[in-house]
N, C-alpha and C positions, 0 to 999 in steps of 0.2 A: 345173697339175693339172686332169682331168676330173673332169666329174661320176663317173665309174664308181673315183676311187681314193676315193672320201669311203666314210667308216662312213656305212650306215644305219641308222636312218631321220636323213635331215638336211633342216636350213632352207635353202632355196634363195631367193636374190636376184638378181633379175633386174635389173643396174644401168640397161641403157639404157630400160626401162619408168618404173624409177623418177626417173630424171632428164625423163622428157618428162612423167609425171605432176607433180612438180613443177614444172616450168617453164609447165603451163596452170594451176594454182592462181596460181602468182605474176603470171602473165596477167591473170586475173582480179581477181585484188587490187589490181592497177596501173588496170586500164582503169577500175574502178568507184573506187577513191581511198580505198580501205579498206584499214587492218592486216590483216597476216598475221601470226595467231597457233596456227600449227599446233597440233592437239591429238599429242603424244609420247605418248602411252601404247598407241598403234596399235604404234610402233616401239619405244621405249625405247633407241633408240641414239645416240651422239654423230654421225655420221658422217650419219647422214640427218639429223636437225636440222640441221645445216650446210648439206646439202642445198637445203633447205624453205625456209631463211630468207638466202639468200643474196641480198644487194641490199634487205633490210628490215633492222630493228631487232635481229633474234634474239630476239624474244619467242615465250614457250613458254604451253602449256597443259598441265596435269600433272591427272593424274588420285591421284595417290600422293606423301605429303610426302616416301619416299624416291627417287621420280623427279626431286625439286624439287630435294633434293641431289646427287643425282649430277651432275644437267647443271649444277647451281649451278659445281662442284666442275669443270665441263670449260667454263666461260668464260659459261655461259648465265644471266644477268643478272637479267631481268625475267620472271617468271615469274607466271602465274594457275593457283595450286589449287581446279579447276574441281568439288570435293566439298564440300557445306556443312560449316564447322567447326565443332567440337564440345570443349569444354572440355577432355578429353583429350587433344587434339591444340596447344594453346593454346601449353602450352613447347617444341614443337620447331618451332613456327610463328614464336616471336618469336625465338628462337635460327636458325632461319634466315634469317628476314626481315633480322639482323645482318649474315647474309654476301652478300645481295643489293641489286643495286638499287632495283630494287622485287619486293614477294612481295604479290601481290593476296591475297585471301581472299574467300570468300559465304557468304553465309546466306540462312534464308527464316524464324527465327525470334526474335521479338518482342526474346527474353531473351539472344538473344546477345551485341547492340551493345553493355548495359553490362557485362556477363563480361568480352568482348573487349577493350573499355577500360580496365578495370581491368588488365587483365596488359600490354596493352599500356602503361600509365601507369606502372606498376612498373617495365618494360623502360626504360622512356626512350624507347621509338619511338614511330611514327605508321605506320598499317599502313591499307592500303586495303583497303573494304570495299563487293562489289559483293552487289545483292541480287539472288536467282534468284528467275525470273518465269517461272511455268508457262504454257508457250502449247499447251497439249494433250497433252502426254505423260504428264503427271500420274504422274511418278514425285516428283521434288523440285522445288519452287517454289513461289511465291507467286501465284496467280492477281489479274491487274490490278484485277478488279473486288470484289476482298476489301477491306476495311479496313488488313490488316498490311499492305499493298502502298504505303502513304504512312505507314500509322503507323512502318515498320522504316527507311524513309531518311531517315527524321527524326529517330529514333533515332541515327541514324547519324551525319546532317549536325552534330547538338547535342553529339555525343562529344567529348572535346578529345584523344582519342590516334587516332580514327579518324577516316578521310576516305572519304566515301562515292566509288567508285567508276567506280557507274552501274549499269546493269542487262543482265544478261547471261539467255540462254535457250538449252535445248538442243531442238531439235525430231524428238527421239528416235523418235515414232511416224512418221516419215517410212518407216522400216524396213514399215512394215505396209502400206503403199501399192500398190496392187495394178497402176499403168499409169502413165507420166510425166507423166499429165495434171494425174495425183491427185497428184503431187511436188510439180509444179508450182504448183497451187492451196496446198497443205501451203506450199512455201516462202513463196508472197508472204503466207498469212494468220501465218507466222512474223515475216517483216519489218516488214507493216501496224501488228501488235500491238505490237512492242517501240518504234516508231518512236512509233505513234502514244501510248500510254504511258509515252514518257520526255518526250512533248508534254504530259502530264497533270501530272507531277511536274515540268514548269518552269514550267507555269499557277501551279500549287501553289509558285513562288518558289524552288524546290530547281534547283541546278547538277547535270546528270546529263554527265559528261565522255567519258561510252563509251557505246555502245548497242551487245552483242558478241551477233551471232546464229551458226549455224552447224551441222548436222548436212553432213554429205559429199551423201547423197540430196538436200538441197535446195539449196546452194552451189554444184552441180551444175547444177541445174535454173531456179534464181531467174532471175526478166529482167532488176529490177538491183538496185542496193541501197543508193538513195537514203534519207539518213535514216541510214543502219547507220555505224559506227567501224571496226566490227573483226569478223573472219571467223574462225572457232575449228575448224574442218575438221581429220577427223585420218586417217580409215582411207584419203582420197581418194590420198595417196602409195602404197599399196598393190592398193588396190582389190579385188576377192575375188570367190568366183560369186558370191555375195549380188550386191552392185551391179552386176555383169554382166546377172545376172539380172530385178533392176529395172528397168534401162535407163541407170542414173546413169553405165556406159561399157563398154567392147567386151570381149572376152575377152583381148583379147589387149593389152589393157592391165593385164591383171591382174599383178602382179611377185613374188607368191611360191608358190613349192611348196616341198612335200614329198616328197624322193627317198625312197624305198623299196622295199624287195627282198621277189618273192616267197619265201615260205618254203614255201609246201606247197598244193599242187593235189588238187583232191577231182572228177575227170572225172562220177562218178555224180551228182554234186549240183551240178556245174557250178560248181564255187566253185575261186578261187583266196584265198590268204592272205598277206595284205603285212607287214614288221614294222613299220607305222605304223598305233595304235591312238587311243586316247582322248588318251594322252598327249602323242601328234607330233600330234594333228590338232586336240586337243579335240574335245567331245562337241555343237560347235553345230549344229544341223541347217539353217541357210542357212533360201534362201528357199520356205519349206514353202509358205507361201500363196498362192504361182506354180506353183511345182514340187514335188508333194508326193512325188516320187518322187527328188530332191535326197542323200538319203543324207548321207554323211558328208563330203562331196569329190567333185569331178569326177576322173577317172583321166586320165591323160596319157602318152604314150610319153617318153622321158627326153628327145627333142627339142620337146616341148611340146606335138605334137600330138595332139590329141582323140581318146579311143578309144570315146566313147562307153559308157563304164562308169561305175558310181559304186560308191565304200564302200556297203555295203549297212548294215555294222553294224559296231561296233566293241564289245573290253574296252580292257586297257590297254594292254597292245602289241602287238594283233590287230587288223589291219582284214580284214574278208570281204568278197568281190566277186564280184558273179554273171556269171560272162561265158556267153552263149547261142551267142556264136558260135566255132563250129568252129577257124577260120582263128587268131583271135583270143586265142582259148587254148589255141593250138601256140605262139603265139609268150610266152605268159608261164608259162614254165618256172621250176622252183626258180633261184634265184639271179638271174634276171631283173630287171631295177629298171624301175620308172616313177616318176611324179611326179604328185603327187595336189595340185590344187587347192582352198585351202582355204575353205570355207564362208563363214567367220568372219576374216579375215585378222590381228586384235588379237588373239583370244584363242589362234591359233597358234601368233605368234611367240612371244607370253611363255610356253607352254611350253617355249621352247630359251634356251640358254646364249649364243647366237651365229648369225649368217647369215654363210651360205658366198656368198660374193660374185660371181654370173656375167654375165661380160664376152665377149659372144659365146658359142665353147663351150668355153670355160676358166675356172676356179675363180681370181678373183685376188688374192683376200682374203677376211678373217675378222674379221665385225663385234660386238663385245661388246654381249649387249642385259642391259639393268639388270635386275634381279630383286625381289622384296621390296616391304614395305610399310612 
């Protein structure tokens, strides 16, 4: 099958990108002597997990308890639900924690070790419990130089249904970084900090067994990662303009688009219209603080190469594109297809059902990506 018999708008996968993207994360993993725990919620699929973790453990990173079952459910074992747990979520955590090897969990607050003890004490398990430690992103964590940051693994260490973990961190504003310099300084004060504060908590007498650091931008960037356990990287098998754009890797490592066909050309206004909108592309506008002229996607001819366009704007299954040039918009005629690179390459995928699998330029498979929450 070509690209040209698939319905549009489709998720395109680019195997041989994503195999040499994989193959330098797991480079890296080996040379430094650190775990590889991909973060899955970039992908959601069976098939690139296999991928990712081929010649390691198979340990996952899950952003969703229903990511944690489905790959439970396709052989995948050990598993970290990398969202702080919330008493809500308590019975489908110790119900799955039954069907795993291990099912890590975090938190950052005071009151959950003994909730979580308690259901865990009732289950009859022993569930591990890593604590998140804000190293500047300052969405969820605990910052080192708080109180709760010894008060919570002590909590933890004193539980008798939990076992503290260690301390994990995501360094999410790495995304904001405006040159690889600024990456670069981001990753090692990511490393310093986790490294040097799980040095604090065994002063403090406390076993910390992991020390899991990890955003793609600095795992990318870091020199080494003396001190660290474990690497938590997830969009780096994919890669996207965003990190193109950063610098964290080439364009032409990037491994998904989005085929789409134009639908209707406006010559007066210089617009053409693709049936890939909010919904195939998502609504992330990339890296605005580089490129504030980034749109919605880079535009692509159906053989990948660069047209120098972008989504200007999208609804829901309209995307609009300014094309100025003459030449350029003879050649994208109704019915016409390109492939639009995407900003964001997580929040892509998980608007489709499946990637269309390309090997060379033939379609050779069809990959299920998990859905839900």
């Amino acid at each position: 099958m070509s690209l040209f018999d698939l319905q549009t708008p489709a998720l395109v996968l680019d195997l041989a990108r994503v195999k040499r993207n994989a193959g330098r994360a797991a480079s890296l993993a080996r040379r430094s002597g650190v775990e590889l725990r991909p973060h899955v919620k970039t992908h959601k699929c069976a098939e690139i997990a296999r991928l990712q973790t081929e010649g390691f453990s198979g340990a996952l990173t899950v952003s969703t308890l229903a990511e944690a079952r489905w790959f439970a459910e396709r052989g995948f074992t050990d598993i970290t639900y990398a969202v702080p747990i919330e008493p809500g979520k308590f019975g489908q955590a110790v119900e799955l924690a039954r069907r795993c090897e291990r099912l890590a969990l975090i938190t950052d607050d005071p009151d959950i070790p003994a909730q979580l003890d308690e259901a865990a004490r009732r289950a009859g398990i022993t569930l591990p419990l890593f604590l998140k430690v804000d190293c500047g992103y300052h969405r969820c964590g605990v910052e080192p130089h708080a109180p709760e940051a010894l008060e919570i693994p002590r909590r933890i260490s004193d539980s008798r249904n939990l076992s503290f973990a260690g301390v994990l961190t995501h360094a999410g504003h790495s995304y904001h970084c405006t040159s690889q310099e600024e990456v670069l300084a981001l990753a090692r004060h990511e490393r310093d900090l986790m490294v040097g504060f799980a040095g604090t908590l065994r002063g403090e007498g406390m076993e910390v067994p992991v020390v899991s650091i990890g955003s793609t931008p600095t795992v990318c960037a870091v020199d080494h990662l003396e001190g660290v356990n474990e690497i938590r990287p997830g969009n780096y098998i994919f890669f996207d303009a965003f990190q193109a754009t950063l610098g964290s890797c080439r364009f032409d490592d990037c491994a998904l688009t989005v085929l789409a066909s134009v639908v209707h050309r406006d010559r007066v206004r210089r617009k053409v219209v693709i049936d890939a909108g909010a919904i195939a592309l998502s609504k992330d506008r990339g890296a605005v603080e580089l490129e504030p002229s980034c749109g919605y996607g880079r535009v692509l001819d159906v053989e990948g190469n660069e047209l120098n366009l972008r989504v200007d704007a999208v609804s829901q299954e309209h995307g609009q594109i300014r094309v100025e040039d003459e030449a350029t918009f003879e050649l994208l005629r109704v019915g016409s297809r390109v492939r639009v690179l995407a900003n964001h390459s997580c929040l892509t995928a998980a608007q489709h059902p499946y990637y269309n699998v390309l090997e060379g330029e033939r379609v050779v498979d069809r990959w299920e990506i998990q859905g839900g929450w």
